[in-house]
C-alpha positions as CSV (number, residue, x, y, z in Angstrom):
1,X,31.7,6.2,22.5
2,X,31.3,9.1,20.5
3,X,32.2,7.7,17.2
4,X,29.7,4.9,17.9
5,X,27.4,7.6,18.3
6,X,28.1,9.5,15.5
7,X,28.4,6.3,13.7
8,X,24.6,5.6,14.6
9,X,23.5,9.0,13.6
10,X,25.1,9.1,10.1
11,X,23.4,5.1,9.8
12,X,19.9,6.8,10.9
13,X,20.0,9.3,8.6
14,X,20.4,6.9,6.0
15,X,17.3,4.9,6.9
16,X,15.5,8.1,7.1
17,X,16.0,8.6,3.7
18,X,15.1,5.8,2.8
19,X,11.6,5.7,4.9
20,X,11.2,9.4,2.9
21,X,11.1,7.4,-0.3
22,X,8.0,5.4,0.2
23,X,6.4,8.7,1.3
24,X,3.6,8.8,-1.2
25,X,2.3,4.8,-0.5
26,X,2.2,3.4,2.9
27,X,-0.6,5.6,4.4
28,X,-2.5,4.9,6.6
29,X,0.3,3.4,7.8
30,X,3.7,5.2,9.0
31,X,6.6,5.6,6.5
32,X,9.0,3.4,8.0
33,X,12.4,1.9,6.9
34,X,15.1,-0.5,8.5
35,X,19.0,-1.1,7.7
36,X,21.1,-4.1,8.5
37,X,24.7,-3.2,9.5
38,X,27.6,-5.1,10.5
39,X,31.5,-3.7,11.0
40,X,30.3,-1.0,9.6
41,X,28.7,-2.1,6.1
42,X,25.1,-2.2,4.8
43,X,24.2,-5.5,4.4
44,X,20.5,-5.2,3.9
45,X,17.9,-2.9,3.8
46,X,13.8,-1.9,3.5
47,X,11.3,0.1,3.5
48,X,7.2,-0.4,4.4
49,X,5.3,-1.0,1.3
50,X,1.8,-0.2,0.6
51,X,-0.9,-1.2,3.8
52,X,-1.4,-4.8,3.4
53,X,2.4,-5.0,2.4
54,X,5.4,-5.7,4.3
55,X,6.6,-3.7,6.9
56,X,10.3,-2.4,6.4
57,X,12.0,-5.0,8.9
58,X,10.8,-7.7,7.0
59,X,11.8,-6.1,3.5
60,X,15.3,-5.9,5.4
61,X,15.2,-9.2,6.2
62,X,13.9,-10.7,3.1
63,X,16.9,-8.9,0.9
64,X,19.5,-10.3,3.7
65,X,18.4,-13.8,2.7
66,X,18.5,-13.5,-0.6
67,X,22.0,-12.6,-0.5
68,X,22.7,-15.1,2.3
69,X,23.7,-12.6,4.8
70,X,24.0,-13.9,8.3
71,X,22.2,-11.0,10.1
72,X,23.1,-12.8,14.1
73,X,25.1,-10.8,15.6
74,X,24.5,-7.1,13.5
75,X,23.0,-4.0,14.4
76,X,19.3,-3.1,13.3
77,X,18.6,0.5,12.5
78,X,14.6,1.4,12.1
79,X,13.2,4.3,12.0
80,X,9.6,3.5,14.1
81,X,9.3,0.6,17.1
82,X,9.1,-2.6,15.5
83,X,5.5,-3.8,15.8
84,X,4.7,-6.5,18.2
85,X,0.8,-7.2,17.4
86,X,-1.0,-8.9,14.5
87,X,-2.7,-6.6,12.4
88,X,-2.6,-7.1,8.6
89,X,0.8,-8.5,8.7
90,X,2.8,-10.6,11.4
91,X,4.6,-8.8,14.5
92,X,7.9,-7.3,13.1
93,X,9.4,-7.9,16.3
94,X,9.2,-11.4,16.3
95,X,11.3,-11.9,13.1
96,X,13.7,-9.5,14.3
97,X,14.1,-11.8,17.3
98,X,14.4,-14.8,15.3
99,X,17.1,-12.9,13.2
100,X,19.2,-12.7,16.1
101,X,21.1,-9.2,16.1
102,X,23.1,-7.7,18.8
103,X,21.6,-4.6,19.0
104,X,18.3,-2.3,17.8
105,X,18.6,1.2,17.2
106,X,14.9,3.1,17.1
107,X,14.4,6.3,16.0
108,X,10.8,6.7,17.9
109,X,8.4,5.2,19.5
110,X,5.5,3.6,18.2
111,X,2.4,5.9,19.9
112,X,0.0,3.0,18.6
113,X,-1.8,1.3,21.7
114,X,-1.2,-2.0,20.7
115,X,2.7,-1.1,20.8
116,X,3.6,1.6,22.6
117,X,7.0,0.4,24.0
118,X,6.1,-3.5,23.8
119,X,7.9,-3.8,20.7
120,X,10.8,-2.8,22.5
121,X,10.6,-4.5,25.6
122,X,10.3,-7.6,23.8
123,X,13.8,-6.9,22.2
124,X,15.2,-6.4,25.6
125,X,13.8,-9.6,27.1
126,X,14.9,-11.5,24.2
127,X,18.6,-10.5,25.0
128,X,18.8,-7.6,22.3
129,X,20.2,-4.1,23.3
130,X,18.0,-1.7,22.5
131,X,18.6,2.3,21.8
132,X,15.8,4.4,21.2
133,X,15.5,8.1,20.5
134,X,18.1,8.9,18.0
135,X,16.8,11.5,14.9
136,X,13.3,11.3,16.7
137,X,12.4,14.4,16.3
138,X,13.4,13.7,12.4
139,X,11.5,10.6,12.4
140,X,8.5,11.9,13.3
141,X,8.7,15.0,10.6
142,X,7.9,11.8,8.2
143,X,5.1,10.8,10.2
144,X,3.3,13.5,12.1
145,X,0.4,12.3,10.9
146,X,-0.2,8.6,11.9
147,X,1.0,10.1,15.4
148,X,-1.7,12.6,16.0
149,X,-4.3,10.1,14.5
150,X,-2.9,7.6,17.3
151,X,-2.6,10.4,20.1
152,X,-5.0,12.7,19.7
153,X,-7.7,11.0,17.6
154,X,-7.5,13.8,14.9
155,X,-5.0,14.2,11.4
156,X,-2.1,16.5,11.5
157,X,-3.6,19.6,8.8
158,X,-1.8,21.8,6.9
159,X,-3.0,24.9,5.5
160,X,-1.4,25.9,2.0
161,X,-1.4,29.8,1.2
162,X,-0.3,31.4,-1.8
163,X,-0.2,35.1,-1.2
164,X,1.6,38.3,-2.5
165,X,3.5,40.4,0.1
166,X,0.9,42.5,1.2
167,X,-1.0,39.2,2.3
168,X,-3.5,38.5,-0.9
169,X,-4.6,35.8,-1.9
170,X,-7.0,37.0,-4.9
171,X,-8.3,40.8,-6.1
172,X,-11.2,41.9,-4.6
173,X,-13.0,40.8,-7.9
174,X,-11.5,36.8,-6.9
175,X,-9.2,36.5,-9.3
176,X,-6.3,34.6,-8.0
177,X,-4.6,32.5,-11.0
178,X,-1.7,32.9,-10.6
179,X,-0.5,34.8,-7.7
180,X,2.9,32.5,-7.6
181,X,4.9,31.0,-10.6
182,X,5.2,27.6,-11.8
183,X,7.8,26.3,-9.1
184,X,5.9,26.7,-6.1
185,X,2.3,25.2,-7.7
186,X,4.2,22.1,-8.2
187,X,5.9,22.2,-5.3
188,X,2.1,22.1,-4.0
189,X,1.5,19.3,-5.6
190,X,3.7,17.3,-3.5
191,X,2.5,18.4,-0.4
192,X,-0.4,17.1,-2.2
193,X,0.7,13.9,-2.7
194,X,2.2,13.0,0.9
195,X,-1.4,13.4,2.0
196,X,-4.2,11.4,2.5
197,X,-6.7,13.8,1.8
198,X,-6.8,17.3,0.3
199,X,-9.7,19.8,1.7
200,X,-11.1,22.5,0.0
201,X,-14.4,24.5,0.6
202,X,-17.8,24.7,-1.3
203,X,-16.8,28.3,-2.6
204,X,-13.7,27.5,-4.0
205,X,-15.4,24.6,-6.0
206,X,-18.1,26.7,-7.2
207,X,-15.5,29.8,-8.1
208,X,-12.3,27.9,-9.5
209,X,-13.4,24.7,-10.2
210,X,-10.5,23.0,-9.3
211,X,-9.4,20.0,-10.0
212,X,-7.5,19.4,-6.9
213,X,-5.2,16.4,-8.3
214,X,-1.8,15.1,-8.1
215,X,-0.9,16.0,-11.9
216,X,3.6,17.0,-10.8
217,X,3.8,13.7,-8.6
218,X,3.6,10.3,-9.9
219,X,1.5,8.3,-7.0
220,X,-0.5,5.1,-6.8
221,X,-2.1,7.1,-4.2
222,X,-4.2,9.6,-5.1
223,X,-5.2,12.2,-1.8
224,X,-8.7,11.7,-1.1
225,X,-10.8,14.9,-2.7
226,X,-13.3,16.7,1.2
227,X,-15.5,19.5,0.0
228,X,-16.6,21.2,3.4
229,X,-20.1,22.2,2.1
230,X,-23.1,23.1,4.7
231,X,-25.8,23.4,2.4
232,X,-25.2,20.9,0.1
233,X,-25.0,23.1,-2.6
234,X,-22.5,21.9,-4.6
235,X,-22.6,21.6,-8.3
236,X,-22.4,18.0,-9.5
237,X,-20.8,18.5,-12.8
238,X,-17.5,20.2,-10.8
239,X,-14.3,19.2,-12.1
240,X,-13.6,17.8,-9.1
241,X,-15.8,14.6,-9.3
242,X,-13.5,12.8,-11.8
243,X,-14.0,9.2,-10.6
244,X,-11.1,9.1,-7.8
245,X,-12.2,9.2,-4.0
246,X,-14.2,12.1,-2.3
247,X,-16.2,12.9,0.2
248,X,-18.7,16.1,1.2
249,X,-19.5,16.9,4.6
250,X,-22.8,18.8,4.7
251,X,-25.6,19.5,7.4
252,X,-28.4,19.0,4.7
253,X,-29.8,16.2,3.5
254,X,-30.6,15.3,0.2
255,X,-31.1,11.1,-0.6
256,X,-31.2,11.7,-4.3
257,X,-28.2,13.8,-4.6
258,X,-26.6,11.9,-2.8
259,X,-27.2,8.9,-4.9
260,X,-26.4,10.7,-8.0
261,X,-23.0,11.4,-6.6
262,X,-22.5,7.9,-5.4
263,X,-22.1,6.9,-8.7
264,X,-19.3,9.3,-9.1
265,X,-17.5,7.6,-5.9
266,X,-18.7,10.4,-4.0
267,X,-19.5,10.0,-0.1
268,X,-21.9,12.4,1.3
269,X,-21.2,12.9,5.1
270,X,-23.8,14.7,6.9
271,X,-22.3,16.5,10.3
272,X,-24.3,18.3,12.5
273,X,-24.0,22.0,12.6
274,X,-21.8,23.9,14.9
275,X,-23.0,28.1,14.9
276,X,-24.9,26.5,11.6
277,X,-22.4,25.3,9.4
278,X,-19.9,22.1,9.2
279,X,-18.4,21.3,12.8
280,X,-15.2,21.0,11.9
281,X,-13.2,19.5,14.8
282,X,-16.4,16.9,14.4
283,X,-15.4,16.3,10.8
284,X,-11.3,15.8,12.1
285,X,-12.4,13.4,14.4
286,X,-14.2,11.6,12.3
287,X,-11.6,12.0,9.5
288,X,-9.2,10.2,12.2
289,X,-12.1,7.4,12.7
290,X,-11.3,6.8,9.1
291,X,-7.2,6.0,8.9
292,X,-6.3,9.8,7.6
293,X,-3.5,11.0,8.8
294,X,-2.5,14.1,7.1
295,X,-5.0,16.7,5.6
296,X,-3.8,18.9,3.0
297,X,-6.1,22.6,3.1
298,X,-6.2,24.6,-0.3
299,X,-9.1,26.8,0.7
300,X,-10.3,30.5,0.5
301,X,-10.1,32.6,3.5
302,X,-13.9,31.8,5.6
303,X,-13.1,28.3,5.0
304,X,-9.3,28.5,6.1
305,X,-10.5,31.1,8.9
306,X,-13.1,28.8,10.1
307,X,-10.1,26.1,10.1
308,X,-7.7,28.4,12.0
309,X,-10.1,29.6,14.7
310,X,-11.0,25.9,15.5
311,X,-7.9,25.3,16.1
312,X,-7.8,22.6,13.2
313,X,-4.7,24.0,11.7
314,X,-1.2,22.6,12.8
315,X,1.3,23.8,9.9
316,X,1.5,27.2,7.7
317,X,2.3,26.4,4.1
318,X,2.6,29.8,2.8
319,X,3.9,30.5,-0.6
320,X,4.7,33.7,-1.3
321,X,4.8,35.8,-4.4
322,X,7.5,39.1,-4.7
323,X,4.2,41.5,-5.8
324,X,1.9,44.0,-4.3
325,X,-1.5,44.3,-5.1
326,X,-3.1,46.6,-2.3
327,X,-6.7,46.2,-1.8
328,X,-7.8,42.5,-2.4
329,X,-8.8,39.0,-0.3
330,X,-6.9,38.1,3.0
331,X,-5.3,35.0,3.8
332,X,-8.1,34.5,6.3
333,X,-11.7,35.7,7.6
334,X,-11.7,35.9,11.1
335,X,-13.9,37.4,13.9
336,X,-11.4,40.3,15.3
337,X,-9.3,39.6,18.5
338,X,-9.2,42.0,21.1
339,X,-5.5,41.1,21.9
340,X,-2.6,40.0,21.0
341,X,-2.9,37.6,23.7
342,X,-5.0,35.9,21.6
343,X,-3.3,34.8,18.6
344,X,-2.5,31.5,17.9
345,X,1.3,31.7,17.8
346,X,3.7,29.5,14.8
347,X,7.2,29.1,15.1
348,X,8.5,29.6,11.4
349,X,10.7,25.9,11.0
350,X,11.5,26.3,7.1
351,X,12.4,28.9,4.2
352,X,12.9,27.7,1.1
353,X,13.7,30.1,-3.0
354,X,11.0,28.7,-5.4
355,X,11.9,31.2,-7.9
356,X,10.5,33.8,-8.1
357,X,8.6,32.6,-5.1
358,X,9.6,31.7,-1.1
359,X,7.3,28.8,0.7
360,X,7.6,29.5,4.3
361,X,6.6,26.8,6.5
362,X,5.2,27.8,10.2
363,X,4.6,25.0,13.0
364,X,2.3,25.4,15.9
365,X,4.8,24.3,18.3
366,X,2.6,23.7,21.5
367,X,0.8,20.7,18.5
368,X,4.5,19.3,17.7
369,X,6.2,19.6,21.4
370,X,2.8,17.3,22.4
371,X,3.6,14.6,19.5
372,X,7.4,14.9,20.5
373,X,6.5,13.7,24.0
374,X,4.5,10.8,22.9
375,X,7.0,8.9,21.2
């Protein structure tokens, strides 16, 4: 029993891999991906391709039968419930069915409504053996995500800091290029990439003017650009309206701006004010309303503050730089606590030597512990 076990694990690692591949494409649906084993060789194997496309159990499938392998009879590892509704494809499940294998090994559960353990149960009713849970907690690293969206009816947001050891982001006079070296700004940039939308603030567009692209990541799938910007202030020549996707969320309105930057594919989204500026866990609502999963924050500190103290913030992504500058801009502007009590508390998850730089990664574990239980 145990080397059947471990012989599961080492085969769902593999498809998780695999599912890591197509990281940058499938959103807004789940990176998923599926392997066809028998007596202990790969027969076939697949990965979900871009939304529209097909889902990784029919990749698998479709490569088995071109090189007429008999799939009856094998074991199935995917790394997400098989789907068992029509949306813009066929119900996976029904063509694993009709393939016949002995046995289904899922990573996670499916937290969509219209699967949410159906997929499975239809396996089971069909005569399949189904095993679910191995590498979930893996799995859903890929997809954190299309999870929340599903759940919670918000994206799962990370905030990216670059800071030196004494916790600056910029000098007191703003300058901030560049705290860290080249390694960990492109490492950024695939952070970047994985999302489906990268959020900066009005005052970093009018200071930096930022371009906030994918340029170290080759993708098909550009982020979507959000500008959090109450009073609509925001200048329209900015670097940042190149053509590609983006959207402002303002309180003000303003028709004939907002037609002008229509014609830069521009979306103006006008929020109502919460304390008088941008409601933000209005805007993450409404971002979920919209099929984005993952937000990406690059942000100075009222916006990434304002973030934080809404509680809109789910992972630290903190680069850090080896210097000391003393007086200078803090990762954040808060209001002041009165206690310790009161901090929001991250569990620290990942450490890894960009040289001359460290990224630390921090995970609000009470966010994660509620997307573990819904799978």
């Amino acid at each position: 029993m145990a080397d059947v076990r471990a012989g599961d694990e080492a085969w769902m690692r593999q498809a998780l891999s695999l599912a890591e591949s197509v990281m940058y494409i499938t959103a807004p649906n789940p990176r998923v991906a599926c392997l066809i084993v028998r007596d202990g060789h790969l027969l076939a194997s697949g990965a979900t391709q871009k939304a529209g496309g097909p889902h990784a159990e029919i990749m698998a499938l479709r490569q088995a039968a071109e090189r007429s392998c008999d799939v009856a009879g094998s074991t199935i590892y995917v790394t997400l419930e098989p789907c068992s509704h029509y949306g813009r494809t066929p119900p996976c499940v029904d063509a694993l069915i009709a393939a016949r294998p002995a046995r289904v090994v899922i990573a996670m559960g499916d937290p969509n409504p219209l699967v949410a353990g159906q997929g499975s149960a239809k396996l089971r009713a069909a005569g399949i053996a189904v095993d679910m849970g191995l590498c979930a907690e893996e799995a859903l690293a890929l997809n954190p995500g299309f999870v929340a969206r599903m759940t919670r009816k918000t994206p799962w947001v990370w905030l990216k800091l670059a800071a030196t050891l004494d916790g600056r982001i910029a000098l007191l006079n703003g300058q901030s290029q560049w705290i860290t070296g080249p390694a960990a700004r492109a490492d950024g940039h695939h952070w970047r990439a994985r999302s489906c939308a990268v959020l900066t603030g009005s005052g970093t567009v009018r200071c930096d003017d930022p371009q906030m692209n994918v340029r170290h990541v080759q993708t098909d799938r550009p982020p979507i650009k959000i500008i959090v910007d109450t009073g609509f202030q925001v200048d329209e020549t900015a670097r940042i309206f190149d053509g590609t996707k983006a959207w402002i969320f303002t309180c003000r309105h303003d028709v004939e701006k907002t037609r002008r930057l229509a014609d830069k594919n521009v979306q103006v989204v006008q929020l109502p004010p919460d304390g008088g500026r941008v409601d933000l866990r209005c805007m993450m609502r409404w971002l979920a309303e919209h099929d984005i999963n993952e937000v990406h924050v690059e942000a100075g500190a009222k916006l990434s503050g304002a973030l934080f103290q809404a509680h809109c913030v789910d992972e630290l992504l903190v680069y850090m730089a080896p210097m000391l500058v003393g007086q200078g801009i803090g990762m954040l502007q808060m209001e002041p606590l009165q206690s310790l009590a009161q901090a929001q508390r991250y569990e620290f998850i990942e450490t890894r030597a960009l040289a001359p730089d460290l990224r630390l990664r921090a995970r609000n574990m009470e966010s994660w512990q509620a997307l573990l239980r819904s799978i």
